[in-house]
KEMIDREN-939965 format. One record per atom (N, C-alpha, C): residue number from 1; x, y, z; atom name; residue in one letter. Coordinates in steps of 0.2 Angstrom, whole numbers. Example, Ala and Ser with C-alpha at 12.3 -4.5 7.8 and 13.67 -1.06 7.14 Angstrom:
2
n	east	north	up	atom	res
1	66	-28	39	N	a .
1	62	-22	39	CA	a .
1	66	-16	39	C	a .
2	64	-11	35	N	s .
2	68	-5	36	CA	s .
2	64	0	39	C	s .
***
This chain:
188
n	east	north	up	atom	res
1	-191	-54	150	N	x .
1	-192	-50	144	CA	x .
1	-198	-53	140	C	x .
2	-202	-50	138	N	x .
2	-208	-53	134	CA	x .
2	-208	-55	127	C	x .
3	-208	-60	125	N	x .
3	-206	-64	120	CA	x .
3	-206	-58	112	C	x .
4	-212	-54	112	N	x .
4	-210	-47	106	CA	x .
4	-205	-42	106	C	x .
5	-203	-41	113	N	x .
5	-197	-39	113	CA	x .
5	-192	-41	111	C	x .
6	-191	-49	115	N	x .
6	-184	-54	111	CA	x .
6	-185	-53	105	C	x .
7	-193	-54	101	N	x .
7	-189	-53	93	CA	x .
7	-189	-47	91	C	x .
8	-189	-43	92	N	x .
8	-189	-36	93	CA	x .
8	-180	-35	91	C	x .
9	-178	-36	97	N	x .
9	-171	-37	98	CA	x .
9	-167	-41	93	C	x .
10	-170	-46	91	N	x .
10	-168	-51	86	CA	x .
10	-167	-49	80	C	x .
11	-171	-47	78	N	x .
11	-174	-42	72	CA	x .
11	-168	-38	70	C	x .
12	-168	-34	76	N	x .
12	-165	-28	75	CA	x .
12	-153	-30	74	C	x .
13	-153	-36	79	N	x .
13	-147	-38	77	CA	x .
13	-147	-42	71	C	x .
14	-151	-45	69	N	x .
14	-149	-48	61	CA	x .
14	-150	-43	55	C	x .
15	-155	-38	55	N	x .
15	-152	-32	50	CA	x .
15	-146	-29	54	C	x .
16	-145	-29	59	N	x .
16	-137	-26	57	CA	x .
16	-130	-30	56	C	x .
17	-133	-36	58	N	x .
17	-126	-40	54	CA	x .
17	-128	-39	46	C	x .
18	-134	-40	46	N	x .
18	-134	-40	38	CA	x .
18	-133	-37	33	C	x .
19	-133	-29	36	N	x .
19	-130	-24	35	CA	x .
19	-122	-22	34	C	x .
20	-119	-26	38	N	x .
20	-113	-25	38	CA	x .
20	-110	-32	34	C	x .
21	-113	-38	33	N	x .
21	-111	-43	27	CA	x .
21	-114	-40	21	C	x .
22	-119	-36	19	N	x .
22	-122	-31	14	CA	x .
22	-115	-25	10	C	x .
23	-115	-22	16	N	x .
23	-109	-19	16	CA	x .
23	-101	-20	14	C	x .
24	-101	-26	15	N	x .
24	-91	-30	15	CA	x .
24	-95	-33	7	C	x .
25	-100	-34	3	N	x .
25	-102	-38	-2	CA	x .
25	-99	-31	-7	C	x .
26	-102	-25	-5	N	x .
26	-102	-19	-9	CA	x .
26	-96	-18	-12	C	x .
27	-92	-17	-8	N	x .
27	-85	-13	-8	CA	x .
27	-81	-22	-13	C	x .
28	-78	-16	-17	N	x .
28	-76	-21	-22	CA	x .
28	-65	-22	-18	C	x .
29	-65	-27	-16	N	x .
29	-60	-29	-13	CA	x .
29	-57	-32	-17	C	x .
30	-49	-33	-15	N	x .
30	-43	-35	-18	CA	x .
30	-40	-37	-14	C	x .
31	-37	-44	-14	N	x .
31	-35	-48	-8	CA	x .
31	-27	-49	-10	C	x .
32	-25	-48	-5	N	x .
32	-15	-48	-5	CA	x .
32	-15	-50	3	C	x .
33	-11	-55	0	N	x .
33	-7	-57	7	CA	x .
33	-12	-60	11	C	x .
34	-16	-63	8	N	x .
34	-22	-69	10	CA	x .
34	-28	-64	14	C	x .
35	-28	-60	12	N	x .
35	-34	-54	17	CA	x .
35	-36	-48	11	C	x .
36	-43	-50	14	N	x .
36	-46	-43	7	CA	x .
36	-44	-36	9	C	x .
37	-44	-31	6	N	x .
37	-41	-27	8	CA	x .
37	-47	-22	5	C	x .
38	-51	-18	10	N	x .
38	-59	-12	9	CA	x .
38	-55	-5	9	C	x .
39	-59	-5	1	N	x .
39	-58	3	0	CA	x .
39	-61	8	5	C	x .
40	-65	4	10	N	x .
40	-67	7	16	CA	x .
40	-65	9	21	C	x .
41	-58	8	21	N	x .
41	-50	6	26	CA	x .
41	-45	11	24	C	x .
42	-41	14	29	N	x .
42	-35	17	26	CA	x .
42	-30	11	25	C	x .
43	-24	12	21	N	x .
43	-18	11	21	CA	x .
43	-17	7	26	C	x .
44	-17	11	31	N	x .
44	-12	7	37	CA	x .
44	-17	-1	40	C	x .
45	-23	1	39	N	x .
45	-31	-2	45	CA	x .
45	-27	-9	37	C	x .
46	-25	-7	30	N	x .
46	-29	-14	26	CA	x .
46	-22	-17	27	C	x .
47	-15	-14	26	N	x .
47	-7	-17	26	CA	x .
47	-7	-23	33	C	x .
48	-9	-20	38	N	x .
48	-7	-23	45	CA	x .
48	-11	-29	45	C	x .
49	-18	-32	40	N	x .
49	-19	-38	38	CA	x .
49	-17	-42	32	C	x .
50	-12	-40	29	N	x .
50	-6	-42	24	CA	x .
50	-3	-47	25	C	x .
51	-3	-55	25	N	x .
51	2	-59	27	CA	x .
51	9	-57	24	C	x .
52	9	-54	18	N	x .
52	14	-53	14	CA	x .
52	17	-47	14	C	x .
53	13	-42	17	N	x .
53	17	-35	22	CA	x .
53	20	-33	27	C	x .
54	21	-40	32	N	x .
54	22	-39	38	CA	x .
54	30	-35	38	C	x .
55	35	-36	34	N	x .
55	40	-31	36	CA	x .
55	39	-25	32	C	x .
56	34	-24	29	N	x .
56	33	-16	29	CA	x .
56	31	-15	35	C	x .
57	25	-17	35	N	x .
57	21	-15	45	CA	x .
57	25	-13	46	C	x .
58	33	-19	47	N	x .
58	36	-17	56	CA	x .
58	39	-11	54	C	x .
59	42	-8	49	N	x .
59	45	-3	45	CA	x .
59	41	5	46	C	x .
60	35	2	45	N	x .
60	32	11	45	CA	x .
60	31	12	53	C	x .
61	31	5	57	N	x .
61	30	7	63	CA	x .
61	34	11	65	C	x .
62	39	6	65	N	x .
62	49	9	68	CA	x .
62	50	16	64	C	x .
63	46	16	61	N	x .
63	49	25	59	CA	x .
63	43	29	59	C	x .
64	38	25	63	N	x .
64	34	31	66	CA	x .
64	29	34	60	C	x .
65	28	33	56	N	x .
65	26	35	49	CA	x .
65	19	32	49	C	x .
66	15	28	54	N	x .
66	10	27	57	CA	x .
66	2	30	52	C	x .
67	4	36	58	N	x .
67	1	44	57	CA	x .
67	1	45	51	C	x .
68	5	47	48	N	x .
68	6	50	42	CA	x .
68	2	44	35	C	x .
69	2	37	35	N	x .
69	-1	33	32	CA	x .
69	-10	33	33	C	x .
70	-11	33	39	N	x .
70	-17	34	40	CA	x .
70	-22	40	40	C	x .
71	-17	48	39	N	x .
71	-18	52	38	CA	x .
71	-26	54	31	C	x .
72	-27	58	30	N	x .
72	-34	58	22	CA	x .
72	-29	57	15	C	x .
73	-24	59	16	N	x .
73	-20	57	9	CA	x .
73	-21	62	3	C	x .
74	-22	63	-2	N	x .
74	-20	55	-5	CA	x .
74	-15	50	-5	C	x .
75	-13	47	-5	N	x .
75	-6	42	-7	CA	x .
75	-7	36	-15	C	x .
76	0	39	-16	N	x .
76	1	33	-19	CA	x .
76	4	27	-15	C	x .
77	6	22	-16	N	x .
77	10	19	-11	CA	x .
77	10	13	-15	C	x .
78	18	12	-17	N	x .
78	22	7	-19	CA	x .
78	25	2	-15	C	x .
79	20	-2	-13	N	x .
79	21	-9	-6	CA	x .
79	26	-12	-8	C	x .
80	31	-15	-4	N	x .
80	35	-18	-6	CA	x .
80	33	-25	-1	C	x .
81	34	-30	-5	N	x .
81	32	-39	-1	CA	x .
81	37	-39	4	C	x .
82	35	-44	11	N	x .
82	42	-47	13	CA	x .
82	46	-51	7	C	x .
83	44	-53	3	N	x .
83	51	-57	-2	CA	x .
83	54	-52	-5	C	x .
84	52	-45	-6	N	x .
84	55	-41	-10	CA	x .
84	61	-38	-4	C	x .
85	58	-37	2	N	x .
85	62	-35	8	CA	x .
85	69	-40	9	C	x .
86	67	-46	8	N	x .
86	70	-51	7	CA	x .
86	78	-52	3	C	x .
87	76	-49	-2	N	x .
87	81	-46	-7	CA	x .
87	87	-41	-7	C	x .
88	87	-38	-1	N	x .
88	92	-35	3	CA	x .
88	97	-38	4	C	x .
89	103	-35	4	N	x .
89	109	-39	6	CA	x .
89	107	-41	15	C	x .
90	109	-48	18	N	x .
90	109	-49	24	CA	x .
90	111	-43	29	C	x .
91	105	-46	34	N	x .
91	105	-39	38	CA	x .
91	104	-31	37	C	x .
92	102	-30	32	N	x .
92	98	-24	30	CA	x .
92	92	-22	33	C	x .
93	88	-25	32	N	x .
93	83	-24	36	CA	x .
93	82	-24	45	C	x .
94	86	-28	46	N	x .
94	85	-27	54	CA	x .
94	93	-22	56	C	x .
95	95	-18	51	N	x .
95	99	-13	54	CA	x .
95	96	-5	53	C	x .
96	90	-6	49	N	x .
96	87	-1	46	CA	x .
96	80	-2	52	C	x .
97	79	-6	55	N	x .
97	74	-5	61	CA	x .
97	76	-4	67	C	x .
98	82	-2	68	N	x .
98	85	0	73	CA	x .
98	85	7	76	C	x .
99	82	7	82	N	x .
99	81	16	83	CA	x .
99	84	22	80	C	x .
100	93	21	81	N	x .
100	95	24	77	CA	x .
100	97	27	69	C	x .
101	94	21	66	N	x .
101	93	22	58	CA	x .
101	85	26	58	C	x .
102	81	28	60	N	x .
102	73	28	59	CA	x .
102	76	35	54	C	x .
103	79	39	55	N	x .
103	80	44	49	CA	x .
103	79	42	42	C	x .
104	85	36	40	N	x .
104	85	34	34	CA	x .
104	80	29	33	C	x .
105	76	25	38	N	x .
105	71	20	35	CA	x .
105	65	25	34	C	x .
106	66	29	37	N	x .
106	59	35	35	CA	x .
106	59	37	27	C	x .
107	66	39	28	N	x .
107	69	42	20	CA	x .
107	66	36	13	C	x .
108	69	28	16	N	x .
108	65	24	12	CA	x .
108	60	24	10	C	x .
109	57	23	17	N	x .
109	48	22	15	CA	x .
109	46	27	13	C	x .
110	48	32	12	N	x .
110	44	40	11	CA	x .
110	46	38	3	C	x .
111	51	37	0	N	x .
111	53	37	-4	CA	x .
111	46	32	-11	C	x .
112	42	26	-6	N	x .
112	39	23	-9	CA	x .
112	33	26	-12	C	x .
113	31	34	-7	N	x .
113	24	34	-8	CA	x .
113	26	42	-14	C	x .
114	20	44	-16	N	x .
114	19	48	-22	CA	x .
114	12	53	-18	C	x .
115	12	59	-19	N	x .
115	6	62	-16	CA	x .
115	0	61	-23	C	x .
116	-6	60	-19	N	x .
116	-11	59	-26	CA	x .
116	-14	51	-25	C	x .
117	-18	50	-28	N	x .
117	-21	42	-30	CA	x .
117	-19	41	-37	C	x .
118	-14	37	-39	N	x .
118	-14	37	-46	CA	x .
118	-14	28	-44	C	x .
119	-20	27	-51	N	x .
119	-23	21	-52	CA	x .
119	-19	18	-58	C	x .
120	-18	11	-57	N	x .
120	-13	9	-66	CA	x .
120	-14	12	-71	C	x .
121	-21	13	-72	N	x .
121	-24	16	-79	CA	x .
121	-21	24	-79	C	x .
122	-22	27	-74	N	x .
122	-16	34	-71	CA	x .
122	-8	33	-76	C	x .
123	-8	28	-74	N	x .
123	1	28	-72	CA	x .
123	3	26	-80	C	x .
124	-4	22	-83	N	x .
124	-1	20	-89	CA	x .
124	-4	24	-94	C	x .
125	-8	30	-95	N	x .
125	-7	35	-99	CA	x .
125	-3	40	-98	C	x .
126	1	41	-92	N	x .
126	7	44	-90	CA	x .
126	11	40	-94	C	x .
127	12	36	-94	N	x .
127	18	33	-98	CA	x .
127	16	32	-104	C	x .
128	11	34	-107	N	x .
128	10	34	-114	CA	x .
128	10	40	-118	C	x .
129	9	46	-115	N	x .
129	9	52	-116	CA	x .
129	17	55	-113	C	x .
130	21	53	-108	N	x .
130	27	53	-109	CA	x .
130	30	49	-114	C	x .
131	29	48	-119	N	x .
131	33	41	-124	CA	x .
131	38	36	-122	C	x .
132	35	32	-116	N	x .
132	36	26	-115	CA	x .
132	39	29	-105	C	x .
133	40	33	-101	N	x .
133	42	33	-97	CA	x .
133	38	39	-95	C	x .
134	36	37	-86	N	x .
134	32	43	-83	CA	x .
134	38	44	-74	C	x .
135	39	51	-73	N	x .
135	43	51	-69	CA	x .
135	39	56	-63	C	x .
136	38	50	-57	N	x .
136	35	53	-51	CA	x .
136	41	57	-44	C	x .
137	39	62	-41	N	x .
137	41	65	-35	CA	x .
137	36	61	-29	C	x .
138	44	58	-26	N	x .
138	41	55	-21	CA	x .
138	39	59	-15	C	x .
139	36	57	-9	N	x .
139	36	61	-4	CA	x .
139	42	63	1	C	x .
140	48	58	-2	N	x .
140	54	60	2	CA	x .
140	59	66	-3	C	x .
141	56	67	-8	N	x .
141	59	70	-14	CA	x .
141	63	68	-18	C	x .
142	65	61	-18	N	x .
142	67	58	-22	CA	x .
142	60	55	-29	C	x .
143	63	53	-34	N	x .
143	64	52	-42	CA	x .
143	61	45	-43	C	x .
144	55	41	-46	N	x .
144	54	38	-48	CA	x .
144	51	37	-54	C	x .
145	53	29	-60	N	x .
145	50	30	-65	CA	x .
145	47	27	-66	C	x .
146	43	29	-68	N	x .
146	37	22	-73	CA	x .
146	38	21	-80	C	x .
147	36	13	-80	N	x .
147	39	12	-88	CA	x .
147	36	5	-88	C	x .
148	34	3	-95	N	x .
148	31	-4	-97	CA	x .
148	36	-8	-100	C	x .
149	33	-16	-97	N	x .
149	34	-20	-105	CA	x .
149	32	-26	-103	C	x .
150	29	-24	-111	N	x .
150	21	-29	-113	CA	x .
150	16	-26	-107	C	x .
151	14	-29	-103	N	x .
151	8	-27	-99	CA	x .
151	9	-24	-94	C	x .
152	14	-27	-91	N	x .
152	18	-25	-85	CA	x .
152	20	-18	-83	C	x .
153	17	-15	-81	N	x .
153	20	-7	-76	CA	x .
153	26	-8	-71	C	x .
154	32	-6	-73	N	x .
154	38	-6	-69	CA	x .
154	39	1	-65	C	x .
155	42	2	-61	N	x .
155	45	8	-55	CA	x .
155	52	7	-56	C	x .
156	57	10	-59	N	x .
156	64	10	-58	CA	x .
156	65	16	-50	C	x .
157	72	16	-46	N	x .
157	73	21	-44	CA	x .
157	78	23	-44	C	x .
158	82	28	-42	N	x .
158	87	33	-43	CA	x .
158	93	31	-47	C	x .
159	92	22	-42	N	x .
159	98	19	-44	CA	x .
159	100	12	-50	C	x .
160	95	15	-53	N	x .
160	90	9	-58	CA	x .
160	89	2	-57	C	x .
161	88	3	-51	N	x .
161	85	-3	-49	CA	x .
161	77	-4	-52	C	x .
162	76	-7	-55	N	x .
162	68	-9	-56	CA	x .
162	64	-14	-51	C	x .
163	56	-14	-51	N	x .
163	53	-18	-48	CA	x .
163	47	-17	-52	C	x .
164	43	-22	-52	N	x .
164	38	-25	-55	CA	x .
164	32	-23	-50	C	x .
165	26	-21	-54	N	x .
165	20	-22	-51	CA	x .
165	18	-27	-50	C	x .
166	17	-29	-46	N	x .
166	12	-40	-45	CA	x .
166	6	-37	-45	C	x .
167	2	-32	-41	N	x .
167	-6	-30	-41	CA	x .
167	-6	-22	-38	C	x .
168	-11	-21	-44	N	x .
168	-10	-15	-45	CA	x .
168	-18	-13	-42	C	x .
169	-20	-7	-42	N	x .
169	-26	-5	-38	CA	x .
169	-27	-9	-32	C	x .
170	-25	-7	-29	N	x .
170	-25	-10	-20	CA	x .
170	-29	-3	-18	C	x .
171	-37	-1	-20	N	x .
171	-40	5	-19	CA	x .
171	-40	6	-9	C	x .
172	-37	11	-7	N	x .
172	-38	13	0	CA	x .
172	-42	19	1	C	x .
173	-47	21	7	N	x .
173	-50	27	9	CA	x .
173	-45	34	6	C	x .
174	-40	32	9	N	x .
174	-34	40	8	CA	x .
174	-28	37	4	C	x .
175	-31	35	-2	N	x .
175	-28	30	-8	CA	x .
175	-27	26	-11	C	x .
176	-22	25	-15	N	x .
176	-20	16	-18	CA	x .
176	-14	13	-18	C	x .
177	-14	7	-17	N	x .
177	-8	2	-15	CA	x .
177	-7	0	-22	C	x .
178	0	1	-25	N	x .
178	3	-5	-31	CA	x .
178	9	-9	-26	C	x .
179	6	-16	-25	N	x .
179	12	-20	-23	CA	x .
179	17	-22	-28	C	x .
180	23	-21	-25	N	x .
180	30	-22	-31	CA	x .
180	34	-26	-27	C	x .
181	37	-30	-32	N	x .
181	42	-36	-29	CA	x .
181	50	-36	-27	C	x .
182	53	-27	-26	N	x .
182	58	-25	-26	CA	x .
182	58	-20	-21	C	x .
183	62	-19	-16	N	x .
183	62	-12	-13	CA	x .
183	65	-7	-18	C	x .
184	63	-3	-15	N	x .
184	65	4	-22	CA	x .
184	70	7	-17	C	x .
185	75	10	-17	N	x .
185	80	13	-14	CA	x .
185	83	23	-20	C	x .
186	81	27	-15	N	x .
186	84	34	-16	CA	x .
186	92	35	-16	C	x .
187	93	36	-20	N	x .
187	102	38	-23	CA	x .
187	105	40	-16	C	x .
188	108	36	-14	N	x .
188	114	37	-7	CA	x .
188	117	40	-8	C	x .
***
């Protein structure tokens, strides 16, 4: 090959990598669970590098809900941590990944997400204009609340459980991610 070819070719791979390090500089990123997470990724492409999501992962897999996350959206989506998974009475979780629960684990995680992109600034003039509390329809049909204190954005569910926003605008292509320290559970 003739040496203005190879740089030719040189040329032309180093604008592309540098376009694609141009690119990841662009996109304004939020890191959880030790990995940035690009608003140029859906839900599922940014959760499954989550150190701190891994039993949502294995949850949306096990109940098949995949598709439906990486879907155009919009979504909201109320992540729960593995510490928050954690928090379960023993054995919860691995009885809820079991083929024949996929109904009700579906019913959970459906339960986390909200149709729409609502941003904190969203959620926090809904609960300003609600006087003090803002109540979302989840995708499983179930009830959730928003509600402050001090700075903090809470989600209560059915069963007044509350859970805390730790990071909020987790911007995705087909929505946004608020990580919460609690799983949320629909009225049994």
């Amino acid at each position: 090959m003739k040496t203005s070819k190879k740089l030719a070719i040189a040329f032309v791979v180093i604008c592309f990598l540098t376009g694609i390090e141009m690119n990841a500089q662009k996109e304004k990123t939020v890191e959880v669970g030790g990995a940035p997470m690009y608003p140029s990724k859906n839900i599922v492409e940014n959760a499954v590098n989550s150190k701190d999501h891994t039993t949502l992962v294995a949850a949306v897999k096990a109940a098949d809900l995949v598709d439906v996350l990486a879907s155009d959206g919009p979504f909201t989506v109320f992540a729960p941590t593995n510490e928050a998974f954690a928090k379960l009475p023993k054995g919860t979780v691995e009885t809820l990944l079991k083929p024949e629960n996929k109904a009700q684990l579906q019913t959970i995680l459906k339960y986390h997400v909200a149709a729409g992109k609502w941003s904190a600034a969203d959620i926090m003039a809904a609960i300003k204009k609600g006087k003090g509390k803002y109540s979302f329809t989840t995708v499983s049909g179930g009830t959730l609340t928003a509600w402050m204190k001090g700075k903090d954005v809470y989600i209560t569910d059915e069963n007044g459980n509350s859970s805390r926003v730790t990071i909020a605008d987790v911007n995705q292509k087909n929505g946004v991610i608020h990580v919460v320290d609690t799983v949320l559970l629909p009225r049994s």
